[in-house]
N, C-alpha and C positions, 0 to 999 in steps of 0.2 A: 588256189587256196586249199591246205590243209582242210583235210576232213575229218569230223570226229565224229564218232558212232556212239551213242551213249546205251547202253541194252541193260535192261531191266531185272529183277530180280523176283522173287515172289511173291503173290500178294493180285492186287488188283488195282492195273496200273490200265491208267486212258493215255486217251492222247493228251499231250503237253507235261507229260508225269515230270517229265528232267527242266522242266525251266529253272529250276533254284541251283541244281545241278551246275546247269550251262553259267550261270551266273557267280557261283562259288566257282568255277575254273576261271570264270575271264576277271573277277578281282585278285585272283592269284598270279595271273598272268601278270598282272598292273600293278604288281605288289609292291610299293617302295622299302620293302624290308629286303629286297633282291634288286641291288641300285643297276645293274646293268641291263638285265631283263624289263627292267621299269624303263630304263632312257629307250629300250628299242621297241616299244609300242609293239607290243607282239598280238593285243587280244585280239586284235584288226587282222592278222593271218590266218583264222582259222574260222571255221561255220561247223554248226551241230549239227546233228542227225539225229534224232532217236527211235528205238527200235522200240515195237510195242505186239509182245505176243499171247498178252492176257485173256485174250477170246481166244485160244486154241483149249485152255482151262475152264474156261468159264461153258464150251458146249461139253465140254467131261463130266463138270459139276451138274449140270442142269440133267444130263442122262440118267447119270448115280441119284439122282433124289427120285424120280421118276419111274426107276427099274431097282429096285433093292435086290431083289433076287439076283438077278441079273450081274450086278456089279460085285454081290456078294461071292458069285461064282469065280470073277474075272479077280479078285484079290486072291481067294485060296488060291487058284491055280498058277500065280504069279507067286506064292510059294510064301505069303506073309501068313504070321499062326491066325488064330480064331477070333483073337482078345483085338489084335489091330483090325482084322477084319470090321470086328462090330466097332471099333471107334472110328474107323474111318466111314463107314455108313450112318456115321452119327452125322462125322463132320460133315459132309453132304447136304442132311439136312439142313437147308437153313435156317430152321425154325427149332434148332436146339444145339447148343455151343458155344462158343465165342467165334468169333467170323475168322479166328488165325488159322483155327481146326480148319475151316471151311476154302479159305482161299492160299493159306501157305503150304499147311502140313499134307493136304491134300493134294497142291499141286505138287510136292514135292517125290510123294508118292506116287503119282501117276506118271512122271516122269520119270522115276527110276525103275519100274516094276512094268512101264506099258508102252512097249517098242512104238507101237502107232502113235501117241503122243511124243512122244520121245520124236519121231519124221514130222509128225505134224507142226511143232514149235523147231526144231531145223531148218523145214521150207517156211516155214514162214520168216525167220531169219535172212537167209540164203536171200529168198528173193526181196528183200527189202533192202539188202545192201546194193544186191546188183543193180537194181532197179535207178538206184540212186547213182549208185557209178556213172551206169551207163547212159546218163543224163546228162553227163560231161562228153563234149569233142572239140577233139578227134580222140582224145585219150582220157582217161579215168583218171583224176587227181591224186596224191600220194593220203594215205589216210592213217586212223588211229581207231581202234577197237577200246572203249573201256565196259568193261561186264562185271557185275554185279553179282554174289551171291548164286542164285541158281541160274543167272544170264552166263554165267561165267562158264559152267557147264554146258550150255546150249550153245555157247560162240564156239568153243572148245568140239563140241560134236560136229554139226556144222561147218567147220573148216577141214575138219577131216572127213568128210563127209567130201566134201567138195576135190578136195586135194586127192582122194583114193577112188574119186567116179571114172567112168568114162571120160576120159581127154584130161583131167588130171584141171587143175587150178592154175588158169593162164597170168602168168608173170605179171601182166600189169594189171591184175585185181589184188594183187596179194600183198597183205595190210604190213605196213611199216613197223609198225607197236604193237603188242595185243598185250593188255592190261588188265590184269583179275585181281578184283576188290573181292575178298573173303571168298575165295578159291575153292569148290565144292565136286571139280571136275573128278576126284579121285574118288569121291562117296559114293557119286552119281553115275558113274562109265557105265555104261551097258552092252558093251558092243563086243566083249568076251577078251579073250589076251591082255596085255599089258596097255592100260592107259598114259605110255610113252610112248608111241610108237617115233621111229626115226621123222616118219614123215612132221610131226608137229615139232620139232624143235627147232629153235631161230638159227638162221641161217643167212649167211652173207650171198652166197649164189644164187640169180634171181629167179630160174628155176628149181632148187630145193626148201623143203621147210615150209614152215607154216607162218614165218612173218622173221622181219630181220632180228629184232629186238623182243623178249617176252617179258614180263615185268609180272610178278606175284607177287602180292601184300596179303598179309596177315596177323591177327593178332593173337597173342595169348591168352588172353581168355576169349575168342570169340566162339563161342559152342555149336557154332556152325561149320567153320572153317577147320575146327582142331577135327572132326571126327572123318578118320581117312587122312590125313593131309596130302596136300599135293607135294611129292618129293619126289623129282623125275632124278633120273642117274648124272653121273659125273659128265657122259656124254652132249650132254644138252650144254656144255658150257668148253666144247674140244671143236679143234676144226673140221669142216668149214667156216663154222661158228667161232667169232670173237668170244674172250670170256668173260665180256663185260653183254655178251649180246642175252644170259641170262640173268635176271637180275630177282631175288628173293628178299623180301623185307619181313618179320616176324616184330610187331611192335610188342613193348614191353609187357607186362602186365602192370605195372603202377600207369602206362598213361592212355590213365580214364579221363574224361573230361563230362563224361556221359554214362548213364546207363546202360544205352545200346548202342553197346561196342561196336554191333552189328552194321550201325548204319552207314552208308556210303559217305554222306556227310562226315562224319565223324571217321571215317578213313581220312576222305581229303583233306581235311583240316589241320592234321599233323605233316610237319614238314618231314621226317622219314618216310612219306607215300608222297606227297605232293611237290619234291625238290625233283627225285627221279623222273616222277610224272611230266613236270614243266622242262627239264633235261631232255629229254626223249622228244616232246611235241617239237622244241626249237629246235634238233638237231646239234646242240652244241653240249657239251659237257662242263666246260667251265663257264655256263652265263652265269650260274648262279654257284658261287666258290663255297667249298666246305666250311668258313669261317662265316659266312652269312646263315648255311643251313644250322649251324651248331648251336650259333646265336638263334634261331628261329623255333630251333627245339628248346633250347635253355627257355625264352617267353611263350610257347605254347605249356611246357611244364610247367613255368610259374601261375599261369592262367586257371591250374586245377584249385576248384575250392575242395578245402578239408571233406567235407559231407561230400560232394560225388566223388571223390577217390573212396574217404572211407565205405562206404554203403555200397559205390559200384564194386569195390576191391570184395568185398564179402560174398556180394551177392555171386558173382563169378567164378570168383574161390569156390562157391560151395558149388555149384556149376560144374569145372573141373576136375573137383574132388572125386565126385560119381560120372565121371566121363564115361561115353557109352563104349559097349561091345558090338550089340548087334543095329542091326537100322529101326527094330522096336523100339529098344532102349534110347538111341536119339531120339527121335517123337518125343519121346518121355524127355529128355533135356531141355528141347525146344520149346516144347508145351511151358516148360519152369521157365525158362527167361522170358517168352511172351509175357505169360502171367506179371511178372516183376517189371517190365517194363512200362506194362499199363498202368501198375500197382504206382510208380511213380509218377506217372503223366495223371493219373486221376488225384494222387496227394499235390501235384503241383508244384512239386519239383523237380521234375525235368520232361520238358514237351517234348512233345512225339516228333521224329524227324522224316522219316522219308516216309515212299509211298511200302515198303513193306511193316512200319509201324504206326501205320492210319488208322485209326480204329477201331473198335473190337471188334465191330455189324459186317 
């Protein structure tokens, strides 16, 4: 049976964070809007896995509240100015902020600025896949990586991580699909040189490469994914590699449906992320024919009400408009779209969706 890895993004995620996840993939699977993929009962081939490495964050956080001096030292010398310095020792605190400072913007920080976090959410990765693997015999099943927002960067380190160790990433662990939902791997690289290295791109030979197939979605106004974008070279898509074996989706800016863009839900739910997606899990390219996706995009567009295109279209806009320079000035973006997307979960027009928009505590 297929495997699918479901990995997380930022925020504060427990166990069972992906049930609605796993649930939105397997009505998709069964989707009678895709008549062939429907008659072959596919949701029955596959089982979830999800990866959960919100406690390598959460002993960061509890440190930084506890030691200010301390952490305030380990930010300058990580090279952010004075001004982040003292807001991210806010965020820290728990007891002043909104909880996004606290559990997103902070982890997003610690992971990009502090190598030890940066190993510490890799092995925990690492050994969560293999674990699972190797719970399968005599051989480890064929699988599918989907990653999320800052997971997306963490699978991304972590396989090259694995792939450039001692003994190199043995053939039958190495993932069919790797799947990046708002793609951050290029903001977040830490590891010096070019975040394309030859080793991470798909590859048809079962010793090269980071996975046969790689698949990147993104949207245009997502203020997460725009800053850095992931744009690997012409090579990731030449042989040995098929040139279907890279595959890049940038959805519109009109299709909102939501406030936050951001959310994985709100990825999957649009057939230009989710036709590819269910392409790749079955292995077949035409189960589900361009004249079914095209129809599927025609009623997910008509599905948009006037008021969240308009309101999310603006808010976004203005998002874009001041798109960042430095990693300061993101904060400063991310901090606005939090803010608005509470701002409309608290007016009651559009609930909160996944686990990185739970909340504000």
């Amino acid at each position: 049976m297929h495997q699918i890895f479901l990995v997380h993004g930022m925020g504060e995620f427990e166990a069972g964070w992906s049930a609605n996840i796993q649930e939105q993939i397997r009505r998709l699977l069964d989707s009678p809007d895709y008549k062939e993929l429907h008659a072959g009962g596919w949701s029955g081939n596959f089982e979830f896995k999800e990866i959960v490495y919100n406690d390598v964050f959460e002993d960061w956080r509890k440190q930084w509240r506890t030691d200010s001096a301390a952490a305030r030292q380990a930010i300058t010398a990580a090279g952010l100015n004075d001004v982040a310095a003292s807001r991210l020792l806010q965020a820290a605190d728990v007891t002043s902020g909104g909880g996004f400072w606290r559990t997103h913007v902070l982890d997003v920080v610690l992971y990009r600025y502090f190598m030890p976090v940066t190993e510490a959410v890799c092995t925990r990765i690492e050994r969560q896949i293999l674990a699972h693997l190797q719970s399968f015999k005599p051989a480890p099943p064929s699988y599918t990586i989907i990653a999320h927002s800052l997971g997306s960067a963490a699978v991304y380190e972590t396989l090259h991580a694995m792939l450039t160790g001692p003994g190199g990433l043995h053939p039958a662990y190495r993932p069919a699909n790797l799947v990046m939902m708002a793609n951050v791997t290029a903001a977040l690289w830490n590891r010096g040189g070019s975040c394309y290295p030859s080793s991470m791109r798909p590859m048809l030979p079962d010793h090269l490469g980071s996975c046969y197939h790689f698949a990147d979605f993104s949207h245009q106004l997502d203020p997460f994914s725009n800053f850095r974008r992931f744009t690997p070279p012409d090579t990731w898509r030449q042989p040995p590699a098929r040139p279907d074996s890279f595959t890049q989706v940038e959805l519109a800016r009109e299709d909102i449906q939501h406030v936050n863009v951001h959310a994985l839900e709100h990825y999957l739910s649009h057939p230009a992320v989710h036709v590819p997606l269910l392409r790749l899990l079955t292995g077949y390219d035409d189960i589900i024919s361009d004249a079914e996706r095209d129809e599927a995009v025609a009623r997910w567009r008509g599905a948009r009400t006037p008021r969240v295109s308009a309101v999310a279209g603006d808010i976004l806009d203005s998002l874009r408009a001041r798109a960042a320079k430095t990693f300061e000035e993101e904060i400063d973006v991310l901090l606005d779209f939090r803010t608005r997307v509470l701002q409309a979960a608290e007016a009651g027009t559009d609930p909160l969706l996944d686990g990185e928009s739970g909340g504000a505590a």
